[in-house]
N, C-alpha and C positions, 0 to 999 in steps of 0.2 A: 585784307580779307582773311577766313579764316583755312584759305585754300593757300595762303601763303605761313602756315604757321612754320616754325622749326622747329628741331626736337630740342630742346634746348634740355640739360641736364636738370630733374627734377629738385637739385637743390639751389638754383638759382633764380627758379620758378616759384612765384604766390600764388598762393590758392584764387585770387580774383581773375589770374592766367584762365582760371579754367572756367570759371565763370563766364568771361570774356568768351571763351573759344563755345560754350556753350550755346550763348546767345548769337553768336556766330552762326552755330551751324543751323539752329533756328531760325536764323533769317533766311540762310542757304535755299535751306529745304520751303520754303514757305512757296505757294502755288507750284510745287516740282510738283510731278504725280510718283506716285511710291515706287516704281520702276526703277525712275532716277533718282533716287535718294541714298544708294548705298555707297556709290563711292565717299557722300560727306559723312555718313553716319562711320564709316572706315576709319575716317581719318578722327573723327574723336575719340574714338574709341581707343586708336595710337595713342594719340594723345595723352587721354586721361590711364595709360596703361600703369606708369609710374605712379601717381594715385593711390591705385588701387593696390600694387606692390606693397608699398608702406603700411597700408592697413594691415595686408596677409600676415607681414613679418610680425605684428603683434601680438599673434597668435603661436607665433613659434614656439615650440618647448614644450609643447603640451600634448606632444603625441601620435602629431599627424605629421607626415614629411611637408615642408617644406613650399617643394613645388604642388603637391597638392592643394595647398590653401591657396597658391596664389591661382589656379586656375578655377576654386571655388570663386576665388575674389572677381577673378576677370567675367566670370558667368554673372556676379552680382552686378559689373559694372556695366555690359552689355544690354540686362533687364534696364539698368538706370537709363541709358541712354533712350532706349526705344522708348517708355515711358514718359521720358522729359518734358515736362509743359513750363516753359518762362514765367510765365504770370500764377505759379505758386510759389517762384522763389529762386533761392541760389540752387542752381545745378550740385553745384560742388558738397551740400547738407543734405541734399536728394540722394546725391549717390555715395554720400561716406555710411549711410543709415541703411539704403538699397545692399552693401557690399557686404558690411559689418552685418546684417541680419542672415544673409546668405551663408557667410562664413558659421554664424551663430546654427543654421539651421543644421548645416553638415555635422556639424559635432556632434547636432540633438539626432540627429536621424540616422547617419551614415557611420560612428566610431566607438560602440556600444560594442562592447564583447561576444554580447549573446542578446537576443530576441526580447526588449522590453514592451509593450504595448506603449504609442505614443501620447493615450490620457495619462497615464504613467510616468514618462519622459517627463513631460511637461509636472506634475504634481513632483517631482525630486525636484525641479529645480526651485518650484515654489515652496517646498520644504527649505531647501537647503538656501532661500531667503530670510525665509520667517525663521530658520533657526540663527544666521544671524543678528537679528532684528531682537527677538528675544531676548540671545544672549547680552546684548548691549543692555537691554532694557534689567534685566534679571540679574544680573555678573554672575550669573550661572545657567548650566547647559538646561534649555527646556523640557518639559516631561513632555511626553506622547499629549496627552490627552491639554495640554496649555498649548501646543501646535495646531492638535484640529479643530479648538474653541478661537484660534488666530488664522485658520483657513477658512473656519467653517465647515469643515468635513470630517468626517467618518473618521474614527480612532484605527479602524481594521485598515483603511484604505493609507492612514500615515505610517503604518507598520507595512506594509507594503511597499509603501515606495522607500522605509528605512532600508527597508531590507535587498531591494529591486539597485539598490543603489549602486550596491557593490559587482553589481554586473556591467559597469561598466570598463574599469578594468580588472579581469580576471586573469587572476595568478596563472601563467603557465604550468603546465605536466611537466613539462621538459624542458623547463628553466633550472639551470645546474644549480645547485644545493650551493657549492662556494667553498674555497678553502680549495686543499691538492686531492679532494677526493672526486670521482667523476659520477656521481650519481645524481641524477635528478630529483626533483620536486615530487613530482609523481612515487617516487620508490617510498618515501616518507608518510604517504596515503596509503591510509589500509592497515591490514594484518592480514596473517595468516590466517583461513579459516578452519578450524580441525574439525571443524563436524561436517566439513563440505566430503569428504571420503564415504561418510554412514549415508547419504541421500537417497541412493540406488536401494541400500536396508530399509529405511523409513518408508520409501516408495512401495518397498516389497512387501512387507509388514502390514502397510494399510491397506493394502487389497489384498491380503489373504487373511486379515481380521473380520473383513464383512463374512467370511465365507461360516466362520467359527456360529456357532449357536448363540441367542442374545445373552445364555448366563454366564457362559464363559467371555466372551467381549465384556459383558460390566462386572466380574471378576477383576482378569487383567486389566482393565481401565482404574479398578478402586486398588488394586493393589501399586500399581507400577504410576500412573499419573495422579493416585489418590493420595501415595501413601500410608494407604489404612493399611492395619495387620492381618493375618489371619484369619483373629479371633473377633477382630470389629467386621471383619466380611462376613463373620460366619451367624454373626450377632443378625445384620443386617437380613440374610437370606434364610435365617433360618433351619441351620445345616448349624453341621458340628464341624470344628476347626480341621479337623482330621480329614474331611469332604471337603472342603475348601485346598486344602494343603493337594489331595488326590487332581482336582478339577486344575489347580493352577498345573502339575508338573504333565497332565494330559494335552491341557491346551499349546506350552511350552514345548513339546518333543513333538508335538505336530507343528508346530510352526518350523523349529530346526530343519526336519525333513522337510517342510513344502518347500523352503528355503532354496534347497540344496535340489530338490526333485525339479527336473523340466519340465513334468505336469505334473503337479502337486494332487495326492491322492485327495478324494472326497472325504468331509470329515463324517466320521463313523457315531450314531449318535450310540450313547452308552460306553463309547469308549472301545479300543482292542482288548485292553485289561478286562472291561466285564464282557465280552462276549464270550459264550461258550462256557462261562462261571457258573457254578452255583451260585443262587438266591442267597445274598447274606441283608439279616434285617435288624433294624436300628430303633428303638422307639425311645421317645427322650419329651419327656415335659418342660413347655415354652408358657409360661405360665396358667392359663386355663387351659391351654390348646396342651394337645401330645402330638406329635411329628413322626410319625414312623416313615424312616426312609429303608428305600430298597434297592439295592445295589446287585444286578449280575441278571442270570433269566431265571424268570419262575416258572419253574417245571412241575411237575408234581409229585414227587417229593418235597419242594420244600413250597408248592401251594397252600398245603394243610397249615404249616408253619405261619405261613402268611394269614390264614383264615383266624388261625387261635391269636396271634397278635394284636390282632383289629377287633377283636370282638372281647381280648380282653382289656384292651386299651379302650374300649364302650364304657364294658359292665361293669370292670375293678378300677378304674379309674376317678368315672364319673366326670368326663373333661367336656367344658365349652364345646372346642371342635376336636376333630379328629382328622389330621390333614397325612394322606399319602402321597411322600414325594419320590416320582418314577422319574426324577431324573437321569439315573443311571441307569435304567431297565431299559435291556435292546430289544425284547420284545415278548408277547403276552401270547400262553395260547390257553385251548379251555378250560384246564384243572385252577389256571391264574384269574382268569376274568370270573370263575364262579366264586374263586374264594374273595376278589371285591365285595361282587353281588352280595354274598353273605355278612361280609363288613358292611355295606350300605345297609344292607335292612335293619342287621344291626345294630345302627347309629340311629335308624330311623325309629325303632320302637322305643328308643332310650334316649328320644328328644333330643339327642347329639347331633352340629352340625357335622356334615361331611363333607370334605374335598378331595378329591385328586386332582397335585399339583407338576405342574413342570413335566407334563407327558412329552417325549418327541415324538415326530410327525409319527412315524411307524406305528408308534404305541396309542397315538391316538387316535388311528383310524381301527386298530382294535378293540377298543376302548368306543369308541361309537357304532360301532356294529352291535357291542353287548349293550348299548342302551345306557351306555355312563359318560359322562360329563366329565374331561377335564382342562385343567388350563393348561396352554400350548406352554413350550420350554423358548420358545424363539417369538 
């Protein structure tokens, strides 16, 4: 009976041993109630321990210790056992298929370096079928796309699992380089990065850019990340390269200073250079258009100046438009806003369009109180 087995040494033992002990313990157990069923289902399970050993060991060498496999194996052999029905077969094909699948499963589930998703798992290994299969068929390595037309799936999804592949064993950090030097894997990863010191500037930069007015920010943006010159900024805005050259080296010494300041002063529209200036004025033809720009405060003294410029840039010119750029102007009082007045009427009786361009805030709530229209500078 199979309460009298020995253990006799697995290699003097055939596989029909176990078949035998199999159908044995199957009769054992037939009308017991399941209470009493464990000391025979024990003793098969001794039994078939050697079995199950032998399989594990064919697994060796691939990564996993040793005794690990063989306690995956004894878990497959134990499922086999409780599962056992005689009247589908030999025990002993039952649980070499039962063990060997188990074994199979650890490796797909449990010895992955890093986190693959198991549709995944599974799709490498059937890659890494069909690309045998191929290769036999082809005597050469298969393309991407002759794999997913032999899986029937998705070209993204076989790049995928090409690539998913390599997670299963991942090179160590800290696996020594080799030879008598003592550095690691990891030290060979990377470089130095030299722009990681400027982050804290770049950080600082871009938040005291929003603060600047919108023509100086699309200045230094066309000059420093455009590239452009000067004279193509000046082209672009409509200003003389001279005004461009002024606006970029205003915008630059206030950024230095905010830099350096713990609360970075507010930016001054007009500039510190033109406040407190005299009115210095600029008139320059842009093809049908003339440009008079005006730079400092209009006082009156040089309102008058301003009044015979505009009105002779009307009459003596005869131009499309007539466009005033108050960029620079920190602020307007009445001798300035009547000598406009005077320039508008006189654009108006002489069918001249008129604008004033690029007022700051300041200036153009002065500029609206006199009943004049101009476009904001921000």
């Amino acid at each position: 009976m199979f309460g009298q087995i020995t253990t006799t040494p697995p290699a003097e033992r055939g596989l029909e041993d176990l078949d035998a002990a199999a159908l044995a313990y199957a009769a054992r157990i037939a009308g017991l109630p399941p209470e009493r069923r464990q000391e025979a289902r024990d003793d098969l399970v001794r039994f078939a321990l050697p079995f199950a050993g032998r399989l594990a060991r064919r697994y060796r060498g691939r990564g996993e210790p040793l005794e690990d496999l063989e306690q995956v194996a004894r878990l497959g052999l134990v499922n086999a056992v409780d599962r056992y029905d005689p009247e589908r077969g030999s025990f002993t094909a039952y649980a070499a298929i039962t063990i060997v699948g188990e074994i199979k499963r650890h490796f797909r589930d449990r010895t992955w370096g890093v986190h693959v998703p198991r549709r995944l798992r599974d799709l490498i290994l059937e890659v890494g079928q069909a690309t045998a299969a191929l290769t036999s068929e082809l005597s050469r390595s298969p393309s991407v796309a002759e794999l997913a037309a032999r899986l029937e799936t998705p070209e993204e999804e076989i790049l995928a699992a090409l690539e998913s592949a390599a997670g299963y064993s991942p090179a160590s950090l800290n696996a020594p380089v080799g030879g008598e030097s003592s550095a690691e894997f990891g030290d060979l990863v990377g470089e130095s990065d030299t722009d990681l010191e400027s982050v804290d500037d770049r950080v600082t930069v871009s938040g005291l850019l929003g603060r600047l007015p919108w023509r100086e920010r699309r200045i230094l943006a066309m000059r420093f990340y455009g590239n452009q010159t000067q004279a193509e900024i000046a082209a672009r805005f409509g200003i003389s390269q001279m005004h461009v050259s002024r606006l970029l080296s205003r915008a630059l010494t206030w950024l230095r200073q905010a830099m350096l300041a713990d609360s970075p002063a507010p930016w001054q529209a007009g500039g510190a250079e033109a406040a407190g200036q005299p009115a210095r004025l600029s008139v320059r033809e842009v093809g049908e258009r003339v440009v008079v720009e005006v730079t400092g405060e209009i006082d009156l003294d040089t309102a008058e100046q301003l009044r015979l410029a505009v009105v002779e840039a009307v009459a003596g010119r005869h131009p499309a438009e007539v466009a005033i750029d108050l960029t620079d102007v920190a602020k307007l009082d009445g001798p300035a806003l009547a000598a406009l007045v005077a320039g508008r009427d006189a654009a108006h009786r002489a069918g001249v369009r008129w604008r004033l361009a690029r007022a700051q805030p300041v200036v153009q709530h002065s500029l609206s109180a006199a009943g004049l229209v101009a476009l904001p500078a921000d």
